[in-house]
N, C-alpha and C positions, 0 to 999 in steps of 0.2 A: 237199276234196270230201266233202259227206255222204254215208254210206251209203244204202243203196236197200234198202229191206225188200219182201220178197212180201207180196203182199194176199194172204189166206186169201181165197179166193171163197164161201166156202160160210159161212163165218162173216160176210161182205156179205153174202149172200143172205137169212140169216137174220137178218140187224136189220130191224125195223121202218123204213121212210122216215119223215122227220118230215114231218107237213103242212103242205102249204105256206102254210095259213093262220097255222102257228103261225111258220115264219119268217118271212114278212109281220111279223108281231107283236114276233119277237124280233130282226128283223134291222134292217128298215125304220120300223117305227110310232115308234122310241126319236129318232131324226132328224127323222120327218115334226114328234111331237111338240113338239119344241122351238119351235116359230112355230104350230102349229096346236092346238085339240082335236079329239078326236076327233069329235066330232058334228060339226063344219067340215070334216075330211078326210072324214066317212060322204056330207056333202051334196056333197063335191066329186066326189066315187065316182058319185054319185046313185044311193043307197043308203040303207035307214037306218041309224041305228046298231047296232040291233039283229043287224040282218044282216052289221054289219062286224064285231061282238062274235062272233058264231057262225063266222063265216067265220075269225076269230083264235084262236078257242077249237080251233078244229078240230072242229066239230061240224056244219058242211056241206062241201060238196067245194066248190073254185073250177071254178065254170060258165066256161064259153067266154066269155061276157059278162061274165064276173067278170074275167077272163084280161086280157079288151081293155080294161077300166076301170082294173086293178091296171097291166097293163103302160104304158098312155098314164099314169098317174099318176107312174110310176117312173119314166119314160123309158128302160124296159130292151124292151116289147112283151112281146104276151101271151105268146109261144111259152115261156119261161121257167118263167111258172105253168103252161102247161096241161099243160107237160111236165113238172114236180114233181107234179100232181096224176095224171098217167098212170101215172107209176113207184109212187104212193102206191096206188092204186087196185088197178093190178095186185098189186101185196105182197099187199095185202087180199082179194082174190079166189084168188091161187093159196095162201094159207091156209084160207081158208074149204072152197075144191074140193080138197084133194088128196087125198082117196080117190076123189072121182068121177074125176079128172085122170089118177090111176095107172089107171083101166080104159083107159083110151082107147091105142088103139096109136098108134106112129109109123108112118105111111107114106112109105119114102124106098128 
């Protein structure tokens, strides 16, 4: 039986999420490529390439309509991406806000 380590939570908290455009990129596009190029996977996205270049690079967010086009392409649905790009997003934002975030009280 392997052992079982604790997750530090706060050393998770504080790593960056990867984008999910770049695991697209590094997880998925390495498979799609083997039978397709990429301008033929962009047109099958109905996309251009451009936009599937940025969306891999990690230099736009995957849109809800990105979500339904990557997850019908995978056969996993979109819920996968939009919820790698929510966890991504949020990271992003509670770095950006946490001195406005610390005024704010809890109400409970």
């Amino acid at each position: 039986m392997k052992p079982e380590y604790a997750a530090d939570r706060k050393k998770l908290a504080a790593r960056r999420p990867i984008h999910p455009g770049i695991i697209f990129a590094e997880e998925v596009m390495p498979e799609l490529r083997r039978h397709r190029t990429i301008g033929e996977i962009a047109t099958l996205l109905g996309v251009s390439r451009q936009t599937l270049h940025r969306v891999m690079a990690g230099d736009i967010s995957i849109s809800s309509e990105m979500a339904v086009r990557l997850g019908k392409l995978c056969g996993n649905g979109p819920g996968i991406w939009i919820r790698l790009q929510g966890r991504y997003d949020t990271w992003e934002a509670a770095r950006r806000l946490v001195d406005e975030i610390e005024k704010i009280p809890t109400l409970a």
